[in-house]
TORPA-4810 file (N, C-alpha, C, O; in nm, 3 decimals):
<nodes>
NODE_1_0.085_-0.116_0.000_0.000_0.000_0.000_0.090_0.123_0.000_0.196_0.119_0.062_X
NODE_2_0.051_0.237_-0.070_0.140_0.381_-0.107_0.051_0.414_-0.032_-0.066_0.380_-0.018_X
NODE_3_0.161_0.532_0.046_0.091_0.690_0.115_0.174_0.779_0.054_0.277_0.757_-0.009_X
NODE_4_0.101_0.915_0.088_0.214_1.022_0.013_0.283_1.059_0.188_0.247_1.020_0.300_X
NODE_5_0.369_1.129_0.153_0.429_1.206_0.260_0.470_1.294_0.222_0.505_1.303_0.104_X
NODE_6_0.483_1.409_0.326_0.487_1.528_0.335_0.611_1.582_0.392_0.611_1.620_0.510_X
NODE_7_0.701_1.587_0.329_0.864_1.631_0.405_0.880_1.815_0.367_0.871_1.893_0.272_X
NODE_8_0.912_1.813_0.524_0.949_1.960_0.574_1.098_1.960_0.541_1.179_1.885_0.594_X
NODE_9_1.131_2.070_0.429_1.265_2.082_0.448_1.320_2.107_0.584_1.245_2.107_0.682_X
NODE_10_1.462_2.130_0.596_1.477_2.195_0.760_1.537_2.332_0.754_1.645_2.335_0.696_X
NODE_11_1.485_2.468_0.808_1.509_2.582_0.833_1.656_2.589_0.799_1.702_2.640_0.696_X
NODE_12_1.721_2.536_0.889_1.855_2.533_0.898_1.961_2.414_0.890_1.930_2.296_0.874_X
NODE_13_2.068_2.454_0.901_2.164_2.303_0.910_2.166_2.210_1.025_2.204_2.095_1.041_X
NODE_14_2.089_2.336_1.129_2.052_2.245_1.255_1.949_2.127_1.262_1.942_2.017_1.317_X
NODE_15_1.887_2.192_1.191_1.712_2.138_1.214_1.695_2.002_1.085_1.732_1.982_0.970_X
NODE_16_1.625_1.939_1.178_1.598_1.816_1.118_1.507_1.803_0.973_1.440_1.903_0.944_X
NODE_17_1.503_1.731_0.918_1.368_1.691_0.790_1.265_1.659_0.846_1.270_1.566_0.926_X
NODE_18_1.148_1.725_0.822_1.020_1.684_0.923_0.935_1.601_0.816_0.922_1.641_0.701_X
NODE_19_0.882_1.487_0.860_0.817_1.415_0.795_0.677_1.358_0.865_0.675_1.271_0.953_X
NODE_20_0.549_1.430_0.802_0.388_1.374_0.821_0.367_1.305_0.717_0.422_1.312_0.608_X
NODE_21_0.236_1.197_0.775_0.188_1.124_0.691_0.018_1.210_0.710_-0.050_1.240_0.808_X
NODE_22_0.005_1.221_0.600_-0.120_1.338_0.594_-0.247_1.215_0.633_-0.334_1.204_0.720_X
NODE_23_-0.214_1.157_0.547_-0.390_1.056_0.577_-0.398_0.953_0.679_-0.494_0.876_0.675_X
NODE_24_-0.271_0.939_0.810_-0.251_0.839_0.932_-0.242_0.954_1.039_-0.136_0.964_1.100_X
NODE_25_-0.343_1.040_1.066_-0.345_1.139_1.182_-0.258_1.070_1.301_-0.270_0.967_1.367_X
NODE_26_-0.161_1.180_1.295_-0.104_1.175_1.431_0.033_1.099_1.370_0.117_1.082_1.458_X
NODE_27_0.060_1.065_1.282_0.161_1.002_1.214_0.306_1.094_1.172_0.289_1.190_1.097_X
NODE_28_0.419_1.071_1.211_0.527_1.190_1.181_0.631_1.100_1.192_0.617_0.981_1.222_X
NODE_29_0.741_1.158_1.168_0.880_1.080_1.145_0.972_1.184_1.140_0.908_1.288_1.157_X
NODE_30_1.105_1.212_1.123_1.225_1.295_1.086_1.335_1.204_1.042_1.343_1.084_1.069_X
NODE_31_1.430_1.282_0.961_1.518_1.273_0.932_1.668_1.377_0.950_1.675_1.500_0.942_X
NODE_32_1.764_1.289_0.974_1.855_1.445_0.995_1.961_1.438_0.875_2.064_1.505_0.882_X
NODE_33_1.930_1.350_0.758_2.003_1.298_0.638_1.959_1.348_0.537_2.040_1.383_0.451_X
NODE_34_1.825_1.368_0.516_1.787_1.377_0.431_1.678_1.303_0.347_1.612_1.222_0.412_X
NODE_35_1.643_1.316_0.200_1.497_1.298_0.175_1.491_1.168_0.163_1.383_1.117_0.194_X
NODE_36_1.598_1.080_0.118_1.624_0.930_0.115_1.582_0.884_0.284_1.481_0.818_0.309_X
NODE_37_1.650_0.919_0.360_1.615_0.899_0.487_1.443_0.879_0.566_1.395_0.789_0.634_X
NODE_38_1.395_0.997_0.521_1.277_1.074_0.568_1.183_0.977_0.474_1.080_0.937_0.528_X
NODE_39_1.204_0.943_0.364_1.088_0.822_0.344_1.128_0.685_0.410_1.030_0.622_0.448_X
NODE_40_1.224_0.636_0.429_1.282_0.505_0.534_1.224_0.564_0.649_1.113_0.515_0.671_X
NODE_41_1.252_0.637_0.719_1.168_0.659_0.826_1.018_0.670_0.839_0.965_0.599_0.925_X
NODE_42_0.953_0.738_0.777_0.837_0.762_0.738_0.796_0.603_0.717_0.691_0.566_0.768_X
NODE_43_0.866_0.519_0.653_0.773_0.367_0.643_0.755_0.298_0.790_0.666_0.256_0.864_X
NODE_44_0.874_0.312_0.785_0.853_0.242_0.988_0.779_0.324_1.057_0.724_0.251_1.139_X
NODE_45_0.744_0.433_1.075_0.662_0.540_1.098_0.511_0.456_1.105_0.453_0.409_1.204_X
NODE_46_0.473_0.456_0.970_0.356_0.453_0.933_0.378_0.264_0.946_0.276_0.205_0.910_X
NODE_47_0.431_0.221_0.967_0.354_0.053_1.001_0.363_0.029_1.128_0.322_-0.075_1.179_X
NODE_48_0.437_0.156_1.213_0.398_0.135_1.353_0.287_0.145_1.380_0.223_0.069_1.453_X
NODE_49_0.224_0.296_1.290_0.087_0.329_1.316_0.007_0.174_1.266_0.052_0.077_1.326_X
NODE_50_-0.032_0.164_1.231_-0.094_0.075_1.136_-0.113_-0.044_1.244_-0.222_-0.045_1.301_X
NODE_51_-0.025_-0.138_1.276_-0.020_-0.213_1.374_-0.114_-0.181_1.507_-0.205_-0.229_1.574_X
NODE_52_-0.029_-0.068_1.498_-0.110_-0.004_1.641_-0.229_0.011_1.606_-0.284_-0.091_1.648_X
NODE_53_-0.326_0.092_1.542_-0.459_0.083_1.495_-0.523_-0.027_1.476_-0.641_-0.029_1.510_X
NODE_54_-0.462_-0.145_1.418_-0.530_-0.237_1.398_-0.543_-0.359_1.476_-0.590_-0.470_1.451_X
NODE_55_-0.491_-0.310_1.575_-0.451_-0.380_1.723_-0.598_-0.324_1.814_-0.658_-0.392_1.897_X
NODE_56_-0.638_-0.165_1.769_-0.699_-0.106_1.943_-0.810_-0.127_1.789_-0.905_-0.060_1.831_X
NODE_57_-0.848_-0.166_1.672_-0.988_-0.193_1.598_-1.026_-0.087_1.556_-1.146_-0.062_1.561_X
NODE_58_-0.920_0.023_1.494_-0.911_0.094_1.428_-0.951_0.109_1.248_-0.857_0.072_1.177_X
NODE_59_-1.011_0.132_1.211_-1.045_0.145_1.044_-0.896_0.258_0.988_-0.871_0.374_1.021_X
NODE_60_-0.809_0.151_0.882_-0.704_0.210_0.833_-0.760_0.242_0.714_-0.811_0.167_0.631_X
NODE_61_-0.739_0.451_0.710_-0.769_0.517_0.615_-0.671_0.489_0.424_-0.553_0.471_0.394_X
NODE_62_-0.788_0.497_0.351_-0.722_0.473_0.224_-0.664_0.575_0.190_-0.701_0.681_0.240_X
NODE_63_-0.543_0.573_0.086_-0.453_0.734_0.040_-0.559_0.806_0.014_-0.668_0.757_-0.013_X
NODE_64_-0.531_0.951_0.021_-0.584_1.024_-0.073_-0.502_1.061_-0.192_-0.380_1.068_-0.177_X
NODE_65_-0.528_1.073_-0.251_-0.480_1.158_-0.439_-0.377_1.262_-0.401_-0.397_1.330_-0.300_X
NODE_66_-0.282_1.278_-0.463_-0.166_1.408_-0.457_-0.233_1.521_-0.476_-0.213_1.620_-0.406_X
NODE_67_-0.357_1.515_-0.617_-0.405_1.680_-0.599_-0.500_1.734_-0.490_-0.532_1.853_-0.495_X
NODE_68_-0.539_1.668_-0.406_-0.638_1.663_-0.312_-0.508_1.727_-0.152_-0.545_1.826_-0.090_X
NODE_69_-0.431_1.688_-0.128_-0.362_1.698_-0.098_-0.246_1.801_-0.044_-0.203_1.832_0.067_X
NODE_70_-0.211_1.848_-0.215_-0.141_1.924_-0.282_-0.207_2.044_-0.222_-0.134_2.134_-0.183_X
NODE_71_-0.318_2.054_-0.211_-0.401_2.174_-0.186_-0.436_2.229_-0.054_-0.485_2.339_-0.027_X
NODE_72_-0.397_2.119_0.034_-0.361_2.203_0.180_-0.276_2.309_0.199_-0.168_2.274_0.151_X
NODE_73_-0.268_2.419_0.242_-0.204_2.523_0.277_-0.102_2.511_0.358_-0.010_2.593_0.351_X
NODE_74_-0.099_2.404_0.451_-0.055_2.373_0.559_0.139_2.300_0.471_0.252_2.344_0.492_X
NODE_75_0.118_2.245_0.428_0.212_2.186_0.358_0.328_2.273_0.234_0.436_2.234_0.190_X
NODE_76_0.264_2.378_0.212_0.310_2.480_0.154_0.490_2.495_0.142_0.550_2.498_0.250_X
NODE_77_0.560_2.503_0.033_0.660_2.463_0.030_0.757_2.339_0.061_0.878_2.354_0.052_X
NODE_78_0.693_2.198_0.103_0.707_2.079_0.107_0.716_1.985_0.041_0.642_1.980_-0.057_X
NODE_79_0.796_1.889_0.063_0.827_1.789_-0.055_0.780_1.698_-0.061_0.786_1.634_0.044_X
NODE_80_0.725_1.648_-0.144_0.595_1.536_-0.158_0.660_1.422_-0.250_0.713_1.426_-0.361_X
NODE_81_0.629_1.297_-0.137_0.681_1.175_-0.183_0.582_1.064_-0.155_0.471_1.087_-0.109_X
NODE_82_0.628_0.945_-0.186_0.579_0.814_-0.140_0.631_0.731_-0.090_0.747_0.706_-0.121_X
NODE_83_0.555_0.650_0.017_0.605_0.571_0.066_0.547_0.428_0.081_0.427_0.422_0.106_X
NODE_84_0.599_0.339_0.072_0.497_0.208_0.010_0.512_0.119_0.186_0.592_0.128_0.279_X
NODE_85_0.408_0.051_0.164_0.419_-0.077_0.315_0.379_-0.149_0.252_0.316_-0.124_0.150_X
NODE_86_0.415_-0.296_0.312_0.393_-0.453_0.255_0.255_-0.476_0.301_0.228_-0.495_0.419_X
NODE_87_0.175_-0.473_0.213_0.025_-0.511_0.222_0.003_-0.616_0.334_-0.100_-0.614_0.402_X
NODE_88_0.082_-0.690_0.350_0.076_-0.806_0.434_0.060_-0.780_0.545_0.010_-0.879_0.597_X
NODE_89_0.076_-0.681_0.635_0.096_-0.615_0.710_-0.081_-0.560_0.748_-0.132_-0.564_0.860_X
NODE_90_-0.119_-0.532_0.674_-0.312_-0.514_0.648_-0.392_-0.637_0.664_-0.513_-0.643_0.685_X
NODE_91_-0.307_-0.738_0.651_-0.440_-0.842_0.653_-0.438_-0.924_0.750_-0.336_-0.953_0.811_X
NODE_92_-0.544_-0.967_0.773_-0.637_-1.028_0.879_-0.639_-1.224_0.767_-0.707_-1.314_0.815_X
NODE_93_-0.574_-1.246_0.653_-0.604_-1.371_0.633_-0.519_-1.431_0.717_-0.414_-1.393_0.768_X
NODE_94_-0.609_-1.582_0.727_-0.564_-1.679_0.784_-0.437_-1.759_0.677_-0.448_-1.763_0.555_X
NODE_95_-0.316_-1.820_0.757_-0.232_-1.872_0.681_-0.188_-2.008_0.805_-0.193_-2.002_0.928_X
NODE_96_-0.152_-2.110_0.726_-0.135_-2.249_0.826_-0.011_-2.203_0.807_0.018_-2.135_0.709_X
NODE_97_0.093_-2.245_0.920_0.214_-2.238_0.926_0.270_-2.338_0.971_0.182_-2.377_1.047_X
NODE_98_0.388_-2.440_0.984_0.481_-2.533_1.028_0.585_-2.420_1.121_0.636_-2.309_1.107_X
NODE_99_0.575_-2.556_1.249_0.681_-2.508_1.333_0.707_-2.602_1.398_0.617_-2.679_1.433_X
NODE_100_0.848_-2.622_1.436_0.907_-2.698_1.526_0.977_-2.663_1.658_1.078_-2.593_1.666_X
NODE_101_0.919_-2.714_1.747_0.928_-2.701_1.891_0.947_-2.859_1.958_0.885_-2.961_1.927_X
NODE_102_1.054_-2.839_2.061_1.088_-2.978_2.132_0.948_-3.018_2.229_0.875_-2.926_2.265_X
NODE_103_0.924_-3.128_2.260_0.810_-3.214_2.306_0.783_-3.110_2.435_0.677_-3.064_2.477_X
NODE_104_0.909_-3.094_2.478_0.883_-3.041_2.659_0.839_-2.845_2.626_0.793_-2.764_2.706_X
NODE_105_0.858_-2.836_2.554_0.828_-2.714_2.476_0.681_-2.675_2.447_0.619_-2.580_2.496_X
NODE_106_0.631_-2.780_2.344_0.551_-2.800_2.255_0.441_-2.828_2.408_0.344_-2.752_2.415_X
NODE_107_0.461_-2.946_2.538_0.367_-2.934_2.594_0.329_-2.815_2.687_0.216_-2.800_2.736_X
NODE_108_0.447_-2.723_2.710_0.437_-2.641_2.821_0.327_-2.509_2.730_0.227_-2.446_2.764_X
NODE_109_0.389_-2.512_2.637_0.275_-2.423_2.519_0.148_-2.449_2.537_0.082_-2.347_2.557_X
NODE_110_0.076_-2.568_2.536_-0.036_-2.616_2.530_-0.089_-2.589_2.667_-0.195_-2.528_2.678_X
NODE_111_-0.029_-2.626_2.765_-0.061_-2.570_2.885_-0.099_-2.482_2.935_-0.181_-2.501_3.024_X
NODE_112_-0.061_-2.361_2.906_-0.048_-2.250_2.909_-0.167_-2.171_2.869_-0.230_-2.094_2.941_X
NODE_113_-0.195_-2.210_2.715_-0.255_-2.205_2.604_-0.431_-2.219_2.656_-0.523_-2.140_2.637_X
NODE_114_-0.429_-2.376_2.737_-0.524_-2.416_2.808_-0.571_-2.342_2.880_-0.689_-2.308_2.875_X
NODE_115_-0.447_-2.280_3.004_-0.516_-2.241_3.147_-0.576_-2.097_3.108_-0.672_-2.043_3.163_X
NODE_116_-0.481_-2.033_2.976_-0.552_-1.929_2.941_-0.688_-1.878_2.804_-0.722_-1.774_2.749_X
NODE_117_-0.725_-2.008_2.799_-0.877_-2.007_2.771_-0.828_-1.997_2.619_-0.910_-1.934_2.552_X
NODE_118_-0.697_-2.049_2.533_-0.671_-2.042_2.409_-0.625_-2.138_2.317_-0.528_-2.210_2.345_X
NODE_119_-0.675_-2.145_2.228_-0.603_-2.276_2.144_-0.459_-2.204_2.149_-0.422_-2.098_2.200_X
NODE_120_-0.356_-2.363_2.037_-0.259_-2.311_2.063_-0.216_-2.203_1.973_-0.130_-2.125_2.015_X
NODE_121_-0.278_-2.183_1.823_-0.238_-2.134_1.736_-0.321_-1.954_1.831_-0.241_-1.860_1.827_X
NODE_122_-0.440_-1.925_1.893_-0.471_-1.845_1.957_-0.356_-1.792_2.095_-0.366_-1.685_2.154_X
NODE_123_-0.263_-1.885_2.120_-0.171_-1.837_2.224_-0.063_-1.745_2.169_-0.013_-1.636_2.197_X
NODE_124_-0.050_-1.872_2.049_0.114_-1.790_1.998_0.017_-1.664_1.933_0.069_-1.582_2.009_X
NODE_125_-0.031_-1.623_1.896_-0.061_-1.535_1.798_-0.086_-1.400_1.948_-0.091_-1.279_1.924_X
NODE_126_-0.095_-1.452_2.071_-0.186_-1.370_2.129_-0.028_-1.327_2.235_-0.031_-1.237_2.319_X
NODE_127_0.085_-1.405_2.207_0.214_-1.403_2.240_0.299_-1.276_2.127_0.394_-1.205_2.160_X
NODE_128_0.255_-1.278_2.040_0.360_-1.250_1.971_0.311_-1.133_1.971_0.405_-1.058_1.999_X
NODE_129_0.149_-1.031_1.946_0.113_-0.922_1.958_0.098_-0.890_2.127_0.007_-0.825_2.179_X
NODE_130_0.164_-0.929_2.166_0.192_-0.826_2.325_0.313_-0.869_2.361_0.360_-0.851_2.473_X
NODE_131_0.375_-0.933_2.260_0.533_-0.899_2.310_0.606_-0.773_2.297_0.721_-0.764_2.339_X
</nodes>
């Protein structure tokens, strides 16, 4: 999935590259490298958000259009780019997976899994988003 982003040059040699994601409110990033930078940042940026939203059952907003955009005032003299995330990252499909775990492993999982009211594929999954 593409978003645009919105990079703030920086005032000075001091000041950092400011980077919003216009359509993930509350979404920002910097760079102190430059515009190569400021979209690498800006991606991890925006799949933190994303995660996070779709964790607390959040509805993740679709891009809007560059000319739609373009036309905020707010952005005025800013450099307008894109930044892409691995779709995979959006979805909710189900996928079977193989894994190998030792017996004494494999039962302490199940255990666990049990006392806390979850299958096992519901443990690990419920392990790995609150780690």
């Amino acid at each position: 999935m593409k978003y645009l982003i919105a990079i703030e040059p920086p005032a000075s040699a001091n000041e950092a590259w400011g980077v919003v994601v216009p359509d993930l409110e509350g979404c920002f990033s910097a760079s102190d490298t430059g515009v190569d930078e400021a979209i690498e940042n800006a991606k991890e940026a925006m799949e933190l958000w994303i995660e996070t939203a779709l964790d607390s059952g959040m509805d993740i907003p679709a891009p809007s259009s560059i000319t739609q955009l373009q036309q905020d005032r707010q952005y005025k003299g800013w450099i307008w780019a894109v930044a892409e995330i691995d779709p995979a990252l959006l979805s909710n499909e189900i996928e079977r997976v193989n894994i190998t775990l030792p017996k004494r492993v494999l039962t302490r999982l199940d255990n666990k899994a049990k006392a806390a009211g979850e299958t096992r594929s519901g443990f690990i999954a419920l392990l790995a988003l609150t780690a």
